[in-house]
ZAMARGU-4260 file (C-alpha; in steps of 0.2 Angstrom, whole numbers, plus 5000, padded with zeros to 4 digits):
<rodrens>
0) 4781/4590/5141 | 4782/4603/5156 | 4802/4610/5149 | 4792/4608/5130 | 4781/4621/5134
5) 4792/4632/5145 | 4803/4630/5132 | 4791/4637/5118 | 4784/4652/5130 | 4803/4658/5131
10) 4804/4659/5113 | 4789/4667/5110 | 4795/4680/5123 | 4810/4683/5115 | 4802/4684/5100
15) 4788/4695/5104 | 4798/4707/5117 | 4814/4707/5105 | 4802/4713/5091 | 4798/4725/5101
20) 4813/4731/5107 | 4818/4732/5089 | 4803/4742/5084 | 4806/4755/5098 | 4823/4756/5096
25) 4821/4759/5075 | 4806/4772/5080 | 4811/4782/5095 | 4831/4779/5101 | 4840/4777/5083
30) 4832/4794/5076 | 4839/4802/5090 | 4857/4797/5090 | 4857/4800/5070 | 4851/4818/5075
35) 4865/4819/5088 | 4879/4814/5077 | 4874/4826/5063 | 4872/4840/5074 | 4892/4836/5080
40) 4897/4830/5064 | 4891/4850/5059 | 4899/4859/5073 | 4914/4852/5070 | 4916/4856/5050
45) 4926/4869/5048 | 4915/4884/5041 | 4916/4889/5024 | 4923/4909/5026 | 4908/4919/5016
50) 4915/4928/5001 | 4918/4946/5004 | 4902/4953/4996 | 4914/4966/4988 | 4928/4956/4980
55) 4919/4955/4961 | 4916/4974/4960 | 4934/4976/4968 | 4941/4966/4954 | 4929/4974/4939
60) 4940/4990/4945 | 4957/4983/4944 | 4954/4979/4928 | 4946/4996/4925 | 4963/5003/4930
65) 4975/4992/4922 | 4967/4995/4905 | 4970/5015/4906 | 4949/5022/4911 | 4961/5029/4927
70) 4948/5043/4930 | 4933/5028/4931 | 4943/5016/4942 | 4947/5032/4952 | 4927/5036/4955
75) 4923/5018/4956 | 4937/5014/4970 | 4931/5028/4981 | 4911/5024/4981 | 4917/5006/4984
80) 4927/5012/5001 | 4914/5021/5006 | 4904/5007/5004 | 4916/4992/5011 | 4924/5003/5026
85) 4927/4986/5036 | 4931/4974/5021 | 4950/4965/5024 | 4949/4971/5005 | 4953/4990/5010
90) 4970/4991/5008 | 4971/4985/4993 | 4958/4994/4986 | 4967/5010/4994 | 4983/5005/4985
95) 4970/5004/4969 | 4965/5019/4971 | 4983/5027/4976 | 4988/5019/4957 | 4974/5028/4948
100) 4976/5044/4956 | 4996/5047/4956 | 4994/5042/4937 | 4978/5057/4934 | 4990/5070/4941
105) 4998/5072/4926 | 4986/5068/4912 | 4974/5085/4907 | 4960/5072/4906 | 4960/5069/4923
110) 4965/5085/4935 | 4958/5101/4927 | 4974/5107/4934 | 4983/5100/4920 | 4987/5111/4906
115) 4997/5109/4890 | 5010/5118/4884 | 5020/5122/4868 | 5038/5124/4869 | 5047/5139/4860
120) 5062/5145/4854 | 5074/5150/4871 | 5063/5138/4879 | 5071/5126/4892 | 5063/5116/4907
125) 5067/5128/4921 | 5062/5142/4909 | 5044/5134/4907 | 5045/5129/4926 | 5048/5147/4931
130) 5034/5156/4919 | 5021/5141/4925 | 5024/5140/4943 | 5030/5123/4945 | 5047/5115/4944
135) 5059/5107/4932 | 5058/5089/4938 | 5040/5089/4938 | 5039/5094/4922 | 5052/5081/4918
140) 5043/5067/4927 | 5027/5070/4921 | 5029/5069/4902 | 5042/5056/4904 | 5055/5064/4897
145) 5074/5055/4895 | 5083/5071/4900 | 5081/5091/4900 | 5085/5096/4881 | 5067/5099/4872
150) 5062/5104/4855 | 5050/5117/4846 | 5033/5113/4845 | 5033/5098/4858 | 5019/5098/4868
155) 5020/5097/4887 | 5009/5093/4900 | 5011/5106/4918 | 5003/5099/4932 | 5000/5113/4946
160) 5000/5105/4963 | 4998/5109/4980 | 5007/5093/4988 | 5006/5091/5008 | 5015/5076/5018
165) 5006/5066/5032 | 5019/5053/5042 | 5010/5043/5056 | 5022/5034/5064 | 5012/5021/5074
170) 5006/5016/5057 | 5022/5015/5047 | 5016/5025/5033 | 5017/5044/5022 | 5003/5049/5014
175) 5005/5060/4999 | 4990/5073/4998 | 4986/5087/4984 | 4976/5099/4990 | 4971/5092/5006
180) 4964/5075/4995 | 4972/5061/4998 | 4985/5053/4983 | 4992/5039/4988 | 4999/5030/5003
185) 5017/5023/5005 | 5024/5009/5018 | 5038/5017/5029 | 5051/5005/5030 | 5056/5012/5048
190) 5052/5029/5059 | 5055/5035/5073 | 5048/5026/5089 | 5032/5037/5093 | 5027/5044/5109
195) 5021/5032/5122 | 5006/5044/5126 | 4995/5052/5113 | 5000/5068/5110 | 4996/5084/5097
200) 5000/5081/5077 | 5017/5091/5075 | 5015/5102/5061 | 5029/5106/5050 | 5037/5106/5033
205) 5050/5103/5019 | 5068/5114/5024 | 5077/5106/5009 | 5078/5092/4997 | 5097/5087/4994
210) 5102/5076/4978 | 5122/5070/4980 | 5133/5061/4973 | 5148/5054/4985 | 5150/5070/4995
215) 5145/5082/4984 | 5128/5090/4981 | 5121/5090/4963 | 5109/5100/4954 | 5095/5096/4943
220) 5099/5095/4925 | 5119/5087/4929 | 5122/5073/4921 | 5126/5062/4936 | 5108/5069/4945
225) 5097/5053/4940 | 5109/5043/4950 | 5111/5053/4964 | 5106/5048/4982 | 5092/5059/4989
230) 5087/5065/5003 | 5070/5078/5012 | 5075/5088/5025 | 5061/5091/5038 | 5061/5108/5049
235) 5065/5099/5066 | 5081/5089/5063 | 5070/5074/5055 | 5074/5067/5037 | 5065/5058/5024
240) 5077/5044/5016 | 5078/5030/5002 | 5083/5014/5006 | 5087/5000/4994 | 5080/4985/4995
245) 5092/4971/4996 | 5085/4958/4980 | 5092/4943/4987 | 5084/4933/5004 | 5093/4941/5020
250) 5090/4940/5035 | 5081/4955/5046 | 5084/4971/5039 | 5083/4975/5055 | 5100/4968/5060
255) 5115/4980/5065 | 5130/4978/5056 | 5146/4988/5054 | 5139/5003/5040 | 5150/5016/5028
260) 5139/5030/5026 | 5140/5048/5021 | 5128/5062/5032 | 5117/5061/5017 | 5122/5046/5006
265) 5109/5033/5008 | 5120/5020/5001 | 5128/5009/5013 | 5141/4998/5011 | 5141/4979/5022
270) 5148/4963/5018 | 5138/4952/5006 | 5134/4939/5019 | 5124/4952/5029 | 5109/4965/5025
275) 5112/4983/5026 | 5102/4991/5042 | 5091/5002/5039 | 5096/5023/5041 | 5088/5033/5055
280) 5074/5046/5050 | 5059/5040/5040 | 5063/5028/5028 | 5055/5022/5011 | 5061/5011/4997
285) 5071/5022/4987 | 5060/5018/4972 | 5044/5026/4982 | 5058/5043/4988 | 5062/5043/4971
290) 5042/5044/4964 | 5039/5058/4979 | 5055/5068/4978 | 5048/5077/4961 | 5032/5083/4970
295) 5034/5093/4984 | 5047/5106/4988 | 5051/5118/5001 | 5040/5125/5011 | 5029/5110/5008
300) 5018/5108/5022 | 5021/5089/5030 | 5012/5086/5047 | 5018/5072/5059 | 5006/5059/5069
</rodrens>
């Protein structure tokens, strides 16, 4: 009888104190170790990046551009620089708005410095250039034209520009300016290593712009002239050079190999199992010397960072 009743008193101590246990362990010790694992469970998410509050309107510009409103992707693209100066966005938007300016320089529409012209009888492209203050490649370049002959009556755009040079050679880049107001920026392949400390801008300018073909120099207007290597002269012994950018995968362009080069043929000749290294002086792709060589010439004023 005695272990009957001890018997039935443990059972109704387990069951009262086990109901217990289960009630305080439901109200006051689960909640809390749920709480806890949510609270790691979101520390250790990876966070979702917030969307760059400027990517939508940057887009909206793009295609602003690329459908010919230059002169609106051009106003747009600068109020949204202004506006986003820390955005990862900015370089692209500043190679936007490089696109849409080097495009404006020759269209009326856009630069009141534009003007049209109307070829005459006697008329020829260094005639023009003369009477207009500009230049023949210019002239060339900025109506598109296949070669130098012209006919009566065809109309002609003149851009009159005051082009500057800007190299910064921590950066890697040459920014072409008209005016004073920047144009557009270009990536330097290579420069020359910059000083250690910071020192003054070096303010100089354009002694010469060389076109050759093999040794020889050519002028404007001869027919082997759009194939010619070219080169800018800098007051200073310093260059500005083309380089060619090899179209299959290489390795470093960096790399030295064994060169045949004239003093101012940027072609170079390597074996085909090895990339060309790049020439000394300030080097852009040739396509990018090629779009700036038209624009400036001497006495151009270039400074140097």
């Amino acid at each position: 009888m005695r272990t009957f009743k001890t018997l039935t008193l443990l059972i109704l101590g387990i069951l009262i104190f086990g109901s217990a246990g289960y009630f305080g362990y439901e109200l006051f010790i689960k909640p809390g170790r749920v709480e806890k694992k949510e609270k790691a469970a979101a520390t250790s998410a990876t966070p979702t990046p917030t969307p760059d509050p400027g990517v939508h309107e940057l887009q909206r510009l793009k295609s602003l551009r690329v459908s010919g409103d230059n002169a609106g992707a051009r106003d747009g693209l600068k109020a949204w620089i202004n506006s986003h100066p820390q955005s990862p966005l900015l370089k692209d938007a500043r190679q936007e708005l490089g696109s849409a300016n080097f495009t404006l320089l020759f269209q009326p529409s856009g630069n009141p410095e534009v003007i049209t012209y109307t070829v005459a009888k006697g008329d020829s492209l260094a005639k023009i250039a003369a009477k207009q203050k500009s230049n023949a490649e210019l002239i060339q370049k900025a109506n598109s034209l296949p070669g130098i002959n012209l006919q009566i009556g065809q109309q002609l755009v003149i851009p009159s520009l005051k082009t500057s040079l800007e190299l910064d050679r921590s950066a890697k880049s040459l920014t072409l300016l008209d005016n004073g107001a920047f144009v557009k920026e270009y990536t330097l392949l290579s420069s020359p290593t910059p000083p250690s400390k910071a020192v003054p801008a070096i303010n100089t300018k354009i002694l010469d712009k060389i076109a050759s073909a093999g040794s020889k120099r050519v002028a404007f207007g001869d027919k082997s002239y759009p194939q010619s290597e070219r080169i800018i002269l800098l007051a200073g012994n310093a260059s500005i050079v083309g380089f060619e950018i090899p179209s299959s995968p290489n390795p470093p362009l960096n790399q030295t190999n064994p060169v045949t080069q004239s003093a101012t043929n940027t072609s170079i000749t390597t074996s085909a199992s090895s990339p060309p290294p790049l020439p000394p002086g300030y080097v852009l792709s040739k396509e990018d010397l090629l779009e700036i060589f038209p624009l400036v010439s001497r006495n151009t004023p270039v400074i140097i960072h």
